[in-house]
Phi, psi and omega in degrees: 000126181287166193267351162301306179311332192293310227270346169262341169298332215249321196278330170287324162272335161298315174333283200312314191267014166259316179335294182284329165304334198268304188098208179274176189279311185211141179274156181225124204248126145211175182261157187283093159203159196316309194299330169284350183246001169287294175307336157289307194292324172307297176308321219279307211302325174275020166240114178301128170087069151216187220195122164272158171214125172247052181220183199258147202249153152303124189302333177305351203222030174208144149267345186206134187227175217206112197252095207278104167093150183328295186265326175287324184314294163301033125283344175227064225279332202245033173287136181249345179297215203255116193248110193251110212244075190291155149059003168305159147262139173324314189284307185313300208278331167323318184269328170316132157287336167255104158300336204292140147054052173252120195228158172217139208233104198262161134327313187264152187272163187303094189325314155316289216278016170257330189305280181316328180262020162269337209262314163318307184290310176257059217277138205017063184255152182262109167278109204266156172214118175279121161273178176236300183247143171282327180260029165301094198289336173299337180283343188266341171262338180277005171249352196262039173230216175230350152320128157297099205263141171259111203256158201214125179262145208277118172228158218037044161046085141212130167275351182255348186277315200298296179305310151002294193269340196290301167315354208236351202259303196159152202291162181232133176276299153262172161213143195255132159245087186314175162292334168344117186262339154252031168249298192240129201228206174262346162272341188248349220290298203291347180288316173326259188327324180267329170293332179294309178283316170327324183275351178062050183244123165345133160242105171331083185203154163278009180286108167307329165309309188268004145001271187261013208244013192145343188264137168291299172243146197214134176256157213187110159302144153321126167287337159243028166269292175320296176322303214288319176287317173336303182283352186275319198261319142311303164309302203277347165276334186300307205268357141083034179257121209205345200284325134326332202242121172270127229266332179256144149213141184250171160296161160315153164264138173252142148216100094027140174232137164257090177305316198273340189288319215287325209290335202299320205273344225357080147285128172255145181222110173302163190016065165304334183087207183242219172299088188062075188297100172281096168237000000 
């Protein structure tokens, strides 16, 4: 063999074996199941080098890793590369104690623009809110705004004992059903939406599932807004451009009005738009 052939040979397998050692520019760490992994695959096509996974990846084999949703973000609570934390809740990433080289994309619509459009559809109306916690932080920023909060602590972790008592305390005009997964869940949800209408209290909620399924009004981060900042924020850790780039980001806002629900309920509600009004 001539020594030209070793030395291209020798140049190819060096190629190959940095490939494999390095891995992709960036991992999309989610957990397995279709809708999460859909939504990975959507990233992986606008990110040039990147790799979906669903186990938590060895930090050696990324520059950047991009994390879908809640429970994979705390898993890799103690990551030290360049972290894009998609599909977060404000509260998960907020209570994390290592912040370091951690960017967030929420879930939650922008706590200001709900304020507002709460205040539009419902102006000095009384807004109930179940906490968990006190020091809850989207709850702490939904208090620096001007909507008027009835605030309600969860109580003995039972939601029905909880309503129970919120009825029994003084009337509500709404009520917001956060994301909180141990307040309000798929077991509890439909006991929820019908004490609200019986009682003829709004229901408020940032859940896209309850659109059409029970919320009068509903605020929504954009789904391809999130996305869209995701790759964005990402490019620039790759490309080692940061100077630009903000550790909170929220998404664009959707907000849905149910026109039919509200009149069915006869709730009045300002600057309604038109029939089940969308901006």
């Amino acid at each position: 063999m001539g020594m030209s052939r070793k030395l291209v040979l020798f140049f190819l397998s060096f190629v190959l074996f940095s490939q494999a050692s390095w891995g992709a520019d960036v991992v999309i760490f989610t957990q397995d199941n279709s809708s999460a992994l859909q939504i990975a695959e959507n990233l992986s096509k606008q990110i040039d080098s990147s790799e979906i996974v669903t186990s938590p990846p060895d930090e050696s084999t990324y520059k950047v890793v991009i994390t879908l949703g809640n429970k994979a973000f705390n898993e890799l609570e103690n990551s030290t590369k360049p972290h894009v934390a998609s599909f977060v809740s404000y509260n998960s990433f907020n209570t994390q104690k290592n912040q370091s080289e951690k960017y967030a994309v929420y879930s939650d619509p922008n706590p200001n623009e709900l304020a507002l459009e709460i205040e539009k559809k419902f102006p000095s109306s009384r807004i109930g809110y179940i906490f968990a916690d006190t020091n809850e932080p989207y709850l702490t920023r939904l208090r620096a705004t001007d909507i008027k909060l009835t605030e309600q602590k969860l109580v003995s972790d039972d939601i029905f004992k909880t309503f129970r008592f919120i009825f029994n305390t003084g009337p509500l005009d709404a009520l917001y059903i956060t994301e909180n997964r141990e307040i309000f869940n798929r077991k509890n949800i439909l006991y929820v939406l019908e004490s609200l209408f019986r009682n003829k209290v709004a229901a408020i909620s940032s859940n896209p599932a309850l659109q059409t399924k029970g919320a009068v009004l509903t605020v929504v981060a954009n789904h391809n807004s999130i996305i869209s900042k995701t790759v964005d924020i990402t490019n620039s850790l790759i490309n080692k451009d940061i100077s630009a780039v903000k550790k909170h980001n929220f998404a664009n806002t959707e907000t849905m009005v149910n026109n039919r629900l509200a009149s069915f309920m006869n709730l009045e509600i300002k600057n309604k738009g038109g029939e089940d009004d969308q901006n």
